[in-house]
N, C-alpha and C positions, 0 to 999 in steps of 0.2 A: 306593517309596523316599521319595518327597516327601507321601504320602497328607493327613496332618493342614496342608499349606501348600496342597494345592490343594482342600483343602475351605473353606478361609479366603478364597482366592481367588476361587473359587463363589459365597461368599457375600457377598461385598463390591463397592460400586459404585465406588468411590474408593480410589485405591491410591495411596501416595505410595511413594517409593523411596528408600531412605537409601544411598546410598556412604559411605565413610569420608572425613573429612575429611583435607588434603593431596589430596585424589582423585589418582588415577593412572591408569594405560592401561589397568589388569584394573578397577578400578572404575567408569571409562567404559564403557565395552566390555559389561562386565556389567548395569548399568543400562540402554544401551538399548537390548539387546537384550531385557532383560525388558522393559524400556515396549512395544517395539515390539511383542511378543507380545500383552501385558495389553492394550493396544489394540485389538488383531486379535479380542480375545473382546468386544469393547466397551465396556473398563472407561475413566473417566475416570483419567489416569495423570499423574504429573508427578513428575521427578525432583529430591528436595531436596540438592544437592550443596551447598549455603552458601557456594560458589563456583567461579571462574568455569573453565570446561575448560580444562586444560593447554595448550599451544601444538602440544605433540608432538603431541594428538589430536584438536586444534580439529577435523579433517574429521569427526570424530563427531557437534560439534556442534549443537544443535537444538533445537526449541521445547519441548520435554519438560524440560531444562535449568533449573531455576529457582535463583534464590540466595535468594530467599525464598517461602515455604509463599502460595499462594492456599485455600488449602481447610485443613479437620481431616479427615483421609483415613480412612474406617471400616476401614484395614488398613494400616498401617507394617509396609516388606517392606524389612528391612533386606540388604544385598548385600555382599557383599568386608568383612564390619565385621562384628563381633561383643561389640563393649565397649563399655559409652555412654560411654567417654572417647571414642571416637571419631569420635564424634558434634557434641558439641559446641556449638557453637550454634543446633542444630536439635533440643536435646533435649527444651522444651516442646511442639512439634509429636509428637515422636516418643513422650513422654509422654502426651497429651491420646488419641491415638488408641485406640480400643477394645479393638482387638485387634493384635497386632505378630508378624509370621514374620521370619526370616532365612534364608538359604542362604549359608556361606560355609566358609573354608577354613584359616583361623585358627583355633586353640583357644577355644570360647567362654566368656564368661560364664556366670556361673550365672543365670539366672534374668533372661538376656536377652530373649527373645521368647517368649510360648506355644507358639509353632509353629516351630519350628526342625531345620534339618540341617547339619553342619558335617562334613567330610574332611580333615582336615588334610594329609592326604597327597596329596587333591589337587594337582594340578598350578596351577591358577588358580581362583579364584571363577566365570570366564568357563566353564570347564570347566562346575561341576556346573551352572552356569543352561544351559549347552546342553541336559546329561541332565533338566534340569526342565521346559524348551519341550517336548521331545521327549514326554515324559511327560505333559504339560500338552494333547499335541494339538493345538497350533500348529504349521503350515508351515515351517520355517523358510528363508525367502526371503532374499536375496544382499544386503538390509541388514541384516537380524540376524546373516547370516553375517560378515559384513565386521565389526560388532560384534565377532562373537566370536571371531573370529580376531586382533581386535585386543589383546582383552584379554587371551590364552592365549599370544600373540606375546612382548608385553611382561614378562608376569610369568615367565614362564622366560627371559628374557633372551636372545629368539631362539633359545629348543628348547638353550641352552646350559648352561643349569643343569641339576643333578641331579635336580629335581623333574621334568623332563622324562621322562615313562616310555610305553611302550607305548601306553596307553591315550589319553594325549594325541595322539600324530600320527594314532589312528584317528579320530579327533575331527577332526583338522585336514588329513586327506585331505577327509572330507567335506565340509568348508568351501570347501574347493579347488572342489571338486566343481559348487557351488552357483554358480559364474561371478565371484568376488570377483577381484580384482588381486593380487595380495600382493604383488608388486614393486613397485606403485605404494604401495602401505599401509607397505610397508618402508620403502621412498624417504619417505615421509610422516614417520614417527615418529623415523628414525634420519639420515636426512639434510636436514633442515630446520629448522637450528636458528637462531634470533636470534641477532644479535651477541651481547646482553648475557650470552645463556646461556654461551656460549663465553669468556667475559671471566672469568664466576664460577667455571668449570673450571678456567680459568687462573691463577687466582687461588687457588684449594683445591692446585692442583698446586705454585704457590710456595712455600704457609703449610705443606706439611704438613710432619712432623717423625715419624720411625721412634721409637715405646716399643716394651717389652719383648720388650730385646734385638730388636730387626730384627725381629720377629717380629709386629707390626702396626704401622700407620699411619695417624695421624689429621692432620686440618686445621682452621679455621674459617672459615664462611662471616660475617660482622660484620654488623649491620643496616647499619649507615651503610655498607656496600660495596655489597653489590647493591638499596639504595633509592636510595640516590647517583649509581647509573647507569641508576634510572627503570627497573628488571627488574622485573616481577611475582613476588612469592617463589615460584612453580611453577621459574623456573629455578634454583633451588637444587637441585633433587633429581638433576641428573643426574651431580653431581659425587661423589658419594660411588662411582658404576661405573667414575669415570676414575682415581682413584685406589685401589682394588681391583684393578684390573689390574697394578697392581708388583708386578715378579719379586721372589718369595723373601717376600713378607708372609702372613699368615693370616687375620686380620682388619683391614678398612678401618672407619676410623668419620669420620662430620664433625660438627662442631657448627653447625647452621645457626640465627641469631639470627635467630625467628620475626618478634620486638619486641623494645625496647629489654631485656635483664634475662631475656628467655626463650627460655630454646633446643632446638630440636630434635635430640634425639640422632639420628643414622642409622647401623647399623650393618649390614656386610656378613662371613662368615668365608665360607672357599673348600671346604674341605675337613670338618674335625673341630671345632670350637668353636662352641659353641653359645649363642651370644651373643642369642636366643630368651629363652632363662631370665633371662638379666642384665636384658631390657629390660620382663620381665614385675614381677620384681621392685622395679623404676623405675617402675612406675607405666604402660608404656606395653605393647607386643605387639608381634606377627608370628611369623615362625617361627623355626628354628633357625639357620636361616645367614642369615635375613635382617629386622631389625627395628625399631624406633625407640620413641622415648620423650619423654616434655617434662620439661626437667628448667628449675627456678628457681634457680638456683645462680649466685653467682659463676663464670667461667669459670674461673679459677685454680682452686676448689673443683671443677668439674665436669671440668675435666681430669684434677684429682688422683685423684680418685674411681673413674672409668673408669679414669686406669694401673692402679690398685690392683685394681679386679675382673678384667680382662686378665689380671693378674700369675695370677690364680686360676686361671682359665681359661686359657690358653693354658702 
């Protein structure tokens, strides 16, 4: 399954690792669990996330971690990413590099890596880098595991989304299996939040406002709000799951202001709407029911825009 990324692997002394920018819990998670492997065969590894680990999974993090490139790595293995938009400020490093693999679970690019495998239907990123270690003939001991159950955790939303299937909980017995905590890892991600995160929840929960017809709900997160309260923009992202949870909506979106003038779309649907397409469209990806995008727009203009493709959609 993996044959042409672990011959790149073989062949290469220096491996960098690309996550997608925003990083997240399946992007962490899957990062070091691939470091930790690529290490274990001796390769020199370092993960280019161009910044800093989330709060929810700071216990992941580790000296593999870099926010800038030490090295030109004879192999960019991109993880959980598959668009060099989302990349981003690591796109010279990821450029410069010889040869480039990916494994992820996004729809890809064309003509993203030489060496690439993508499932969309996978459940997590975390997911297929387990079946790639596995493959790979790495051990996978109780910190890869912890890794990867972290990543697999988060991105189905605690085994609560759809994407959730069979194949995932075999995966994550095994995990079990390997001596990891998961109540403590639970306890970690999901009840261990900064004030400031909890302010900007609270804050996406005042602003938001029901379109079309009750049948989605959006809010804004404002630069001068969560910089004014000293939050690292990582606590933006949790807000877009607190308000998706309202009864009787379809789709949740937030507009979170990265910088002054530029905004991140986030978008979540429950059920049927495929708000995947809308954000591929936008310039930006993910899947069907869950995705985001950067849009430069006026707010006025970016709000108008998304009621109006909602309207299509929904």
């Amino acid at each position: 399954m993996f044959e042409k990324i672990i011959e790149q692997v073989n062949k290469a002394k220096t491996i960098s690792i690309f996550p997608h920018s925003s990083i997240d819990g399946d992007g962490v998670g899957s990062a070091k669990a691939l470091a930790l492997a690529l290490a274990a065969l001796g390769k020199r590894v370092e993960i280019l996330a161009g910044e800093a680990v989330p709060s929810h999974v700071a216990f992941l993090d580790c000296d593999f971690f870099k926010t800038e490139a030490s090295f030109i790595p004879e192999l960019a293995f991109a993880v959980d990413c598959s668009s060099l938009n989302r990349i981003e400020n690591r796109l010279g490093v990821w450029q410069a590099a010889p040869v480039r693999a990916c494994i992820d679970h996004h729809p890809s690019e064309a003509g993203f890596a030489e060496a690439m495998y993508t499932d969309p239907q996978a459940s997590a990123a975390a997911l297929l880098i387990y079946y790639f270690i596995k493959e790979l003939g790495v051990e996978i001991d109780r910190d890869i595991a912890e890794a990867l159950y972290t990543g697999i955790l988060t991105d189905t939303g605690s085994f609560r989304y759809s994407n959730t299937d069979p194949a995932t909980h075999t995966a994550i017995s095994e995990l079990c299996g390997l001596g990891i905590d998961h109540a403590a890892i639970c306890s970690a991600v999901y009840e261990n939040k900064p004030l400031e995160q909890l302010r900007i929840e609270a804050y996406a929960v005042d602003h938001m406002r029901l379109i079309c017809g009750g049948r989605a709900v959006i809010s804004v997160i404002p630069y001068d709000f969560w910089n004014g309260i000293n939050a690292p923009y990582s606590c933006t992202e949790s807000s877009i799951d607190v308000i998706r949870s309202l009864r009787g909506i379809e789709v949740a979106a937030v507009f979170k202001e990265k910088e002054p003038g530029v905004y991140k779309l986030s978008m979540r649907s429950k059920s049927y709407a495929d708000i995947g397409s809308l954000a591929f469209r936008l310039g930006g990806g993910g899947h069907k029911k869950a995705a985001a995008c950067t849009l430069k727009l006026s707010l006025k203009e970016a709000e108008a825009m998304l009621e109006a493709e909602l309207e299509k959609i929904l």
